[in-house]
Backbone as XML, in Angstrom:
<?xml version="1.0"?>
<chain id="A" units="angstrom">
  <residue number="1" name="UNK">
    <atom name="N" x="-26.348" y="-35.940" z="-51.326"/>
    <atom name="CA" x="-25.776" y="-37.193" z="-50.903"/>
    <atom name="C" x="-24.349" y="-37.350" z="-51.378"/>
  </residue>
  <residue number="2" name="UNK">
    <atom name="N" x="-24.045" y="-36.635" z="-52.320"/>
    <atom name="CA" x="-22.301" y="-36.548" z="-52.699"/>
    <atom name="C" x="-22.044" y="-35.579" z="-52.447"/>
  </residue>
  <residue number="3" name="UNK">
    <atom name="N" x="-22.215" y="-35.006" z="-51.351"/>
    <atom name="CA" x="-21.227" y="-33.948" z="-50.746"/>
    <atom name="C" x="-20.858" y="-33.424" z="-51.930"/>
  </residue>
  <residue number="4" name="UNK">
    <atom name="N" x="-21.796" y="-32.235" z="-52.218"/>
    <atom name="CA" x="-21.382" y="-30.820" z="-53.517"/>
    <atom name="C" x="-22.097" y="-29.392" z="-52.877"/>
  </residue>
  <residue number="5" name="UNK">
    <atom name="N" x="-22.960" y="-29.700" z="-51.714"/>
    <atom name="CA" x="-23.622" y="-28.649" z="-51.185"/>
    <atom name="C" x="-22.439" y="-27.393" z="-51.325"/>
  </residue>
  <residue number="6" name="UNK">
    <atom name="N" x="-22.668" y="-25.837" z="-51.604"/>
    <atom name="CA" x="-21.943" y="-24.842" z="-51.495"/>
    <atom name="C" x="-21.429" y="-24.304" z="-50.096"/>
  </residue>
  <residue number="7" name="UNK">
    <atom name="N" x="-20.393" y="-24.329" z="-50.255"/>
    <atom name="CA" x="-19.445" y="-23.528" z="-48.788"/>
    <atom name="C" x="-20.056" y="-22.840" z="-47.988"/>
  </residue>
  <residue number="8" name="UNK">
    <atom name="N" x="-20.810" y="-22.030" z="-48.240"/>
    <atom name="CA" x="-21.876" y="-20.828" z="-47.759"/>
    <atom name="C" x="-23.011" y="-21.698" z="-47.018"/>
  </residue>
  <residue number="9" name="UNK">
    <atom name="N" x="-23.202" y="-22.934" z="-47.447"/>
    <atom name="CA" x="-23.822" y="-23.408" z="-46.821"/>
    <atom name="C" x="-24.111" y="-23.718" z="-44.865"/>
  </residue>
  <residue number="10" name="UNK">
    <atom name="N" x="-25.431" y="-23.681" z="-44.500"/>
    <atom name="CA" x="-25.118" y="-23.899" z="-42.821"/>
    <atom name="C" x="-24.097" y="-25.348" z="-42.574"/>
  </residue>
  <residue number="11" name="UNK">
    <atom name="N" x="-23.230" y="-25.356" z="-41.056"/>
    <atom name="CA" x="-22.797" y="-26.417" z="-40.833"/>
    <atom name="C" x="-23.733" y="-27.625" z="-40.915"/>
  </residue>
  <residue number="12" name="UNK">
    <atom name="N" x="-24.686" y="-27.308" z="-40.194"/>
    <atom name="CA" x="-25.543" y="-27.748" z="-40.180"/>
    <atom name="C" x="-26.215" y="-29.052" z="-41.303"/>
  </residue>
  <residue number="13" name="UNK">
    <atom name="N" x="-26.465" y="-28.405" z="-42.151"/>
    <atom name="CA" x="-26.506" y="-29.049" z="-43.477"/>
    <atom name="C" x="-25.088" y="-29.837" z="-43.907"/>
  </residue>
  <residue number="14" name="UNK">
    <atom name="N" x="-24.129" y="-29.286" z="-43.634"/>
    <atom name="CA" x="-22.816" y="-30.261" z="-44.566"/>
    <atom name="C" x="-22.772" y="-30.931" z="-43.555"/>
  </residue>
  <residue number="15" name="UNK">
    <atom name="N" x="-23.306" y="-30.970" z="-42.191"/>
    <atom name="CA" x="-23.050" y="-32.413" z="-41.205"/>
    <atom name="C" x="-24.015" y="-33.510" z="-41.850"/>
  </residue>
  <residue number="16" name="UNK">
    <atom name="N" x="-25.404" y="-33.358" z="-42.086"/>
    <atom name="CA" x="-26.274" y="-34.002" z="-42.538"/>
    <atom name="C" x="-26.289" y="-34.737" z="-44.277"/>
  </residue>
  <residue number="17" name="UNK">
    <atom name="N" x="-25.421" y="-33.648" z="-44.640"/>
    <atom name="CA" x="-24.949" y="-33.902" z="-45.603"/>
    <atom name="C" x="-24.019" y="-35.148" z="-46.190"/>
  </residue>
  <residue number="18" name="UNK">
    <atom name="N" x="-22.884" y="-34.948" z="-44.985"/>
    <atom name="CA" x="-22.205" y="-35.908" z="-44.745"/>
    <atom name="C" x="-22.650" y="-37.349" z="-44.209"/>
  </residue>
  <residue number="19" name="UNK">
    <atom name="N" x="-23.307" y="-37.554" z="-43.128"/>
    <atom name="CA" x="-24.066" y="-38.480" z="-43.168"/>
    <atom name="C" x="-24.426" y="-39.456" z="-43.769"/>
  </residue>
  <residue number="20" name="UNK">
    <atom name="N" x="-25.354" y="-38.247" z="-44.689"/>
    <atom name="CA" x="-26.553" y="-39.186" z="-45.728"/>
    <atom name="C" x="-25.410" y="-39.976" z="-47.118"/>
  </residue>
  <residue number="21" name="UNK">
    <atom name="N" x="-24.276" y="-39.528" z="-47.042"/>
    <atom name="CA" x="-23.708" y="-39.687" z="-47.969"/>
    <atom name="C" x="-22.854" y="-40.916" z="-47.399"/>
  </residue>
  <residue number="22" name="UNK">
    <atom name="N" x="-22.445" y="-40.864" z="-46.339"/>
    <atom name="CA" x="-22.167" y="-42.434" z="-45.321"/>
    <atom name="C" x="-22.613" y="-43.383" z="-45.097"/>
  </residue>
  <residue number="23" name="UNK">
    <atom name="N" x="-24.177" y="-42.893" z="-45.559"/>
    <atom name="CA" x="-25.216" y="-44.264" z="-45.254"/>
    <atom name="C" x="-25.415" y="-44.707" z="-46.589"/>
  </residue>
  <residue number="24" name="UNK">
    <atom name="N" x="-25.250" y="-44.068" z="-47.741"/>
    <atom name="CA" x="-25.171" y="-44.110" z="-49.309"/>
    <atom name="C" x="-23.741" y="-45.019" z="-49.478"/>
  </residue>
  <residue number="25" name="UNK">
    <atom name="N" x="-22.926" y="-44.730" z="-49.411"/>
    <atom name="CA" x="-21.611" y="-45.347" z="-49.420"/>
    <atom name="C" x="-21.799" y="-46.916" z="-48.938"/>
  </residue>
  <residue number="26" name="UNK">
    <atom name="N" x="-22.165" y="-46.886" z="-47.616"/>
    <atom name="CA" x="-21.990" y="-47.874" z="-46.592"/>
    <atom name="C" x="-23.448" y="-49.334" z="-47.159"/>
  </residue>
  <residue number="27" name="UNK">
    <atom name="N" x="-24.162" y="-48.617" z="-47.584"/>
    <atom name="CA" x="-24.993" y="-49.490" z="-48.448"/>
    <atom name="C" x="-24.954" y="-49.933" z="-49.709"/>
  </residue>
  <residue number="28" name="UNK">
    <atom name="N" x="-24.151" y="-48.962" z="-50.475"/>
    <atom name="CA" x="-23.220" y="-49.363" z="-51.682"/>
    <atom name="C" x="-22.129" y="-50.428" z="-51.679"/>
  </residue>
  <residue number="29" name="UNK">
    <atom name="N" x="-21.787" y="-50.501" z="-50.629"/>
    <atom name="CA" x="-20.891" y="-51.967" z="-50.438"/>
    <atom name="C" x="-21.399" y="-52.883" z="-49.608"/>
  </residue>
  <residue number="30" name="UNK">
    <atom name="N" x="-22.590" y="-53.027" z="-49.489"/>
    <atom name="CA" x="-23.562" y="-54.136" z="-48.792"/>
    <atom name="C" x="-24.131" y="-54.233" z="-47.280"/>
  </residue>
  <residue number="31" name="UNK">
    <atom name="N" x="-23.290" y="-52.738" z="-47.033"/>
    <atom name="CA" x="-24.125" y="-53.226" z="-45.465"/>
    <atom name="C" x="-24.702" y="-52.352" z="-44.896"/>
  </residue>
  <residue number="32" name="UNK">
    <atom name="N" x="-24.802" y="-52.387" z="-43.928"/>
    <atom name="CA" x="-26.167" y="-51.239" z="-43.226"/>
    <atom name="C" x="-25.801" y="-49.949" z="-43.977"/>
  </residue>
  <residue number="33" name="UNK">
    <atom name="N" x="-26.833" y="-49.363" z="-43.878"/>
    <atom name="CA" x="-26.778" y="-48.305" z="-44.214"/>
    <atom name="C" x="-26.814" y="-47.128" z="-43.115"/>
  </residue>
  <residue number="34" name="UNK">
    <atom name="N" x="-25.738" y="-47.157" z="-42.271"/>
    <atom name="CA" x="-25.248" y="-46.332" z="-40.786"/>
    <atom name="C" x="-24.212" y="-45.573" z="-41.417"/>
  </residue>
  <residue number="35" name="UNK">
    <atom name="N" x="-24.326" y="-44.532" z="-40.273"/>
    <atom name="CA" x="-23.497" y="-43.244" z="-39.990"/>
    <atom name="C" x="-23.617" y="-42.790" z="-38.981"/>
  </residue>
  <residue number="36" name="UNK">
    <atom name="N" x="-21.985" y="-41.838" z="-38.391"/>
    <atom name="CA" x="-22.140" y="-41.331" z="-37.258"/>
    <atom name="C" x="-22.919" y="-40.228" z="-36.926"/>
  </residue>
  <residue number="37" name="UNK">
    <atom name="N" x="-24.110" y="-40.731" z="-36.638"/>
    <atom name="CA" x="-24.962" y="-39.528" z="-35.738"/>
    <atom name="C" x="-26.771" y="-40.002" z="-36.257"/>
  </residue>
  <residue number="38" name="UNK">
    <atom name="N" x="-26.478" y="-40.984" z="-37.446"/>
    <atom name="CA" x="-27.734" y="-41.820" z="-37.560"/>
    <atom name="C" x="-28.142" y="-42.832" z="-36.844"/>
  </residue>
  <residue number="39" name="UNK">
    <atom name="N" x="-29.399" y="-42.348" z="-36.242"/>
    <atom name="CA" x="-30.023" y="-44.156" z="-34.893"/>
    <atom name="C" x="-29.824" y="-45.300" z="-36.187"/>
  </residue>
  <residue number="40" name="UNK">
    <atom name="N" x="-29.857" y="-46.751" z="-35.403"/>
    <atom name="CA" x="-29.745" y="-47.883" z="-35.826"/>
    <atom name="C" x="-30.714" y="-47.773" z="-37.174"/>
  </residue>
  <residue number="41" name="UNK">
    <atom name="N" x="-30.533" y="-48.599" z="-38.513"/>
    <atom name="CA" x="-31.554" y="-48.288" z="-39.732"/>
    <atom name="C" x="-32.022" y="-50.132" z="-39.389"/>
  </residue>
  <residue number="42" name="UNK">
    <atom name="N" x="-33.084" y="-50.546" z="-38.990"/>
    <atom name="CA" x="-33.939" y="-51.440" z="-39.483"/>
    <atom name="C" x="-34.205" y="-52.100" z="-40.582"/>
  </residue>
  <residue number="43" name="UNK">
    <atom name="N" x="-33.861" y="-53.405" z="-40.595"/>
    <atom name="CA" x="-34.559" y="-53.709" z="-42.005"/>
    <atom name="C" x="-36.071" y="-53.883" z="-41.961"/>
  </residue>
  <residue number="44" name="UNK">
    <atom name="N" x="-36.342" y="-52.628" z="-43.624"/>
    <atom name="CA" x="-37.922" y="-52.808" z="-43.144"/>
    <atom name="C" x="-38.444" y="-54.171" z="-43.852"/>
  </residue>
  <residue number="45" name="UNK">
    <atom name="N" x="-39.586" y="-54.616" z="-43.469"/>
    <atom name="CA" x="-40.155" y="-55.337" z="-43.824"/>
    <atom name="C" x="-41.968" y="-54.373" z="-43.468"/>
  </residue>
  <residue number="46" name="UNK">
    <atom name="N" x="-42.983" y="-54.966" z="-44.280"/>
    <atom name="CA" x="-44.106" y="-54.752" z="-44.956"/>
    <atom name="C" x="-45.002" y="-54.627" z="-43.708"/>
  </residue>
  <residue number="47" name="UNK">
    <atom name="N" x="-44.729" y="-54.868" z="-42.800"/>
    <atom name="CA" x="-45.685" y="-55.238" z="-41.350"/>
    <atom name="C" x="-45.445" y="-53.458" z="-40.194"/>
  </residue>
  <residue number="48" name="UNK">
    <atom name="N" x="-43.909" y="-53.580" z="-40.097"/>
    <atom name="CA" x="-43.684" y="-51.704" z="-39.759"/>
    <atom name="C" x="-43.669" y="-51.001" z="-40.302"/>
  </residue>
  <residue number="49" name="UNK">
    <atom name="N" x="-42.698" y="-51.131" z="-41.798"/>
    <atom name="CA" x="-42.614" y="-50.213" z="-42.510"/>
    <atom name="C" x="-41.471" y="-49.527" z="-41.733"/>
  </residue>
  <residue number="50" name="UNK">
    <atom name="N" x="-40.731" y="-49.877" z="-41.232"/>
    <atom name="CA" x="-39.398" y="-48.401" z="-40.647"/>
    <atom name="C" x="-38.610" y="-47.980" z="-41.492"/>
  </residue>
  <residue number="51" name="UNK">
    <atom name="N" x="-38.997" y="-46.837" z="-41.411"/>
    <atom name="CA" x="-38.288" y="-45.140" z="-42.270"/>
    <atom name="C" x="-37.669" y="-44.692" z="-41.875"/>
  </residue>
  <residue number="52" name="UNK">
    <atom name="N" x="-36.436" y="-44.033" z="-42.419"/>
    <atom name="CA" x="-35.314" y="-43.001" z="-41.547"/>
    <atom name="C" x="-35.984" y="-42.195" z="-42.219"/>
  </residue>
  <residue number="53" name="UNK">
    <atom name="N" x="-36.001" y="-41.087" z="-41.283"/>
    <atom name="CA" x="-36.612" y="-39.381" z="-41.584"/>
    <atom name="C" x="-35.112" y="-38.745" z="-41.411"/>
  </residue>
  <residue number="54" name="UNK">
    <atom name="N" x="-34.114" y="-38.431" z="-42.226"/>
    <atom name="CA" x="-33.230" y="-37.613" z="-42.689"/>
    <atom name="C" x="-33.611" y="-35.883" z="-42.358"/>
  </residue>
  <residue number="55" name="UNK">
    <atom name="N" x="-32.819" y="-35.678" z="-41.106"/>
    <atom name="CA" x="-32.764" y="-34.500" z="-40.700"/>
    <atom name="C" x="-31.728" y="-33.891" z="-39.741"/>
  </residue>
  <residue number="56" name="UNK">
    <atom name="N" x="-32.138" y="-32.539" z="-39.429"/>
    <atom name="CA" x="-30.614" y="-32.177" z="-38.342"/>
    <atom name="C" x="-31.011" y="-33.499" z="-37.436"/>
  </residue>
  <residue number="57" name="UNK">
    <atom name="N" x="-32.085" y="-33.988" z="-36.790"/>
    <atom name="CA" x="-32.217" y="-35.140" z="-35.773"/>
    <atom name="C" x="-33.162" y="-35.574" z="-36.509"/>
  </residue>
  <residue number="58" name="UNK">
    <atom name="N" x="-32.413" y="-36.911" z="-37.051"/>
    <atom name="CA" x="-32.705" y="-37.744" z="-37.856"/>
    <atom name="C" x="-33.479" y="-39.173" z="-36.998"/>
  </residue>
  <residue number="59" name="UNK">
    <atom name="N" x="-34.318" y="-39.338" z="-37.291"/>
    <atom name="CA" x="-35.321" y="-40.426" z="-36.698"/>
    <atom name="C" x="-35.743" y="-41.674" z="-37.289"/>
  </residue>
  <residue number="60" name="UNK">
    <atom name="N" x="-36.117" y="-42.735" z="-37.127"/>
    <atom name="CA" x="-36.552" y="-44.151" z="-37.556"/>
    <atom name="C" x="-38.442" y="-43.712" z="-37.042"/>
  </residue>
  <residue number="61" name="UNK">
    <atom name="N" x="-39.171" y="-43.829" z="-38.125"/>
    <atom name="CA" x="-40.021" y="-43.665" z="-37.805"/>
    <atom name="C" x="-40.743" y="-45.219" z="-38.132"/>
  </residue>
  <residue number="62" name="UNK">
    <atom name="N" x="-41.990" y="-45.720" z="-37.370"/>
    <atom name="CA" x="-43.197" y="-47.179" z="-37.729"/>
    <atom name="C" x="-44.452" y="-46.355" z="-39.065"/>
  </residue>
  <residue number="63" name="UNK">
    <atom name="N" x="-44.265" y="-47.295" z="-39.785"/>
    <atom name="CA" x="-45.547" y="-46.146" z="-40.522"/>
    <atom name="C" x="-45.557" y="-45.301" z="-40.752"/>
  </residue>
  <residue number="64" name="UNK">
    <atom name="N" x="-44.866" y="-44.090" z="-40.831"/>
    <atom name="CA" x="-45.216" y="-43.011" z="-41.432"/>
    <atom name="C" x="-46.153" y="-43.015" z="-42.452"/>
  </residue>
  <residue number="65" name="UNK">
    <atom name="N" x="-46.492" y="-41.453" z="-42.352"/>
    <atom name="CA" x="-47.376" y="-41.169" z="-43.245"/>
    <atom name="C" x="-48.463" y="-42.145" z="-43.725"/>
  </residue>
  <residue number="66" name="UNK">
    <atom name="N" x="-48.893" y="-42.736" z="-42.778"/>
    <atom name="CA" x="-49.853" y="-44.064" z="-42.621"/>
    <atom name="C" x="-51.202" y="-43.476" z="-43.270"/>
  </residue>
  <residue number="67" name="UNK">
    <atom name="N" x="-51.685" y="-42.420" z="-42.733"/>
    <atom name="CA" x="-52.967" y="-41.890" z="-43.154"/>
    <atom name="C" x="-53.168" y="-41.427" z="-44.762"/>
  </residue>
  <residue number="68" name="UNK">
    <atom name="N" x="-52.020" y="-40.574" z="-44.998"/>
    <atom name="CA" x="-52.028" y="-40.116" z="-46.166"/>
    <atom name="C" x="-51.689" y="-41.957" z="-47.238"/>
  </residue>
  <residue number="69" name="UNK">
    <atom name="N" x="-51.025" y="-42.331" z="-46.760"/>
    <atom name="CA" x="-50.453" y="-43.893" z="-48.015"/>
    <atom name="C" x="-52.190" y="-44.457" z="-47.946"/>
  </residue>
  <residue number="70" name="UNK">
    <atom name="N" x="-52.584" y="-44.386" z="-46.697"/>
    <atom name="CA" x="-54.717" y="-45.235" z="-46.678"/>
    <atom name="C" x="-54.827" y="-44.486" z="-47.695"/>
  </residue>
  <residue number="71" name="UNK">
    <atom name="N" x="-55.045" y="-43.131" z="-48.374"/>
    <atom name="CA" x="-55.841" y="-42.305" z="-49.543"/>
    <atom name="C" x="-55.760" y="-43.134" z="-50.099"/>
  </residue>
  <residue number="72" name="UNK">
    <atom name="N" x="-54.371" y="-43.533" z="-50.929"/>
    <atom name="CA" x="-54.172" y="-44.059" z="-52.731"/>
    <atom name="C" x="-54.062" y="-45.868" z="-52.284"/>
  </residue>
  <residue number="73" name="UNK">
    <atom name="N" x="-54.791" y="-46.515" z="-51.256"/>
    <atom name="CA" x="-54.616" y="-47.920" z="-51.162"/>
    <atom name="C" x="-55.717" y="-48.610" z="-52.584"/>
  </residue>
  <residue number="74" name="UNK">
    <atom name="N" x="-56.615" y="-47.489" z="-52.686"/>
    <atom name="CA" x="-58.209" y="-48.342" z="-53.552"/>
    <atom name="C" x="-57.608" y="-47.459" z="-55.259"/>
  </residue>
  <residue number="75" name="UNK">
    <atom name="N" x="-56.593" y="-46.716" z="-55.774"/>
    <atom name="CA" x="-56.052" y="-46.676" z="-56.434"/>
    <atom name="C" x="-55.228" y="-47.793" z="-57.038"/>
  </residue>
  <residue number="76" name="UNK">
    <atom name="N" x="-55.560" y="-48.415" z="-58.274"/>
    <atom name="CA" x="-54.868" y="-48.943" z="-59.287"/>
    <atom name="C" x="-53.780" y="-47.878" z="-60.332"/>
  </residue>
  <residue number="77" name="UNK">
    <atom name="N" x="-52.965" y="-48.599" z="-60.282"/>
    <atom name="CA" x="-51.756" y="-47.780" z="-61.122"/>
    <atom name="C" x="-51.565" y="-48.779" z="-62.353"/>
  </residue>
  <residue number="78" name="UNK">
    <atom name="N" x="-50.845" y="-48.704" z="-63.272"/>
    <atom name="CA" x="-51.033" y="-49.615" z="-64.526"/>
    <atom name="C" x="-48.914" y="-49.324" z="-64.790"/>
  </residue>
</chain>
């Protein structure tokens, strides 16, 4: 997210790289947390749950990982 990835690295990655580090920035001074080439970020609230999935095509997902989060719902944590 601070752009330190190595030179050798794919473009690929230092585009995504860059990004994630735009939407880090851009939420560090209060506002959305957007970048060019990230879909719109949602504010989540408890009912969708919308997730950015951070990738070469980066996505807003409803719920994720819905099935696996049901396992640990009857889990107490202290």
């Amino acid at each position: 997210m601070w752009e330190t990835l190595p030179a050798a690295e794919p473009p690929a990655a230092h585009a995504l790289e860059k990004q994630i580090h735009d939407a880090w920035v851009a939420f560090l001074k209060g506002q959305a947390p957007d970048a060019t080439g990230l879909p719109a970020w949602p504010q989540w609230n408890p009912q969708t749950r919308a997730t950015m999935l951070l990738n070469s095509t980066s996505t807003v997902e409803q719920q994720p990982f819905e099935a696996e989060l049901q396992l640990w719902k009857d889990f107490a944590f202290a």
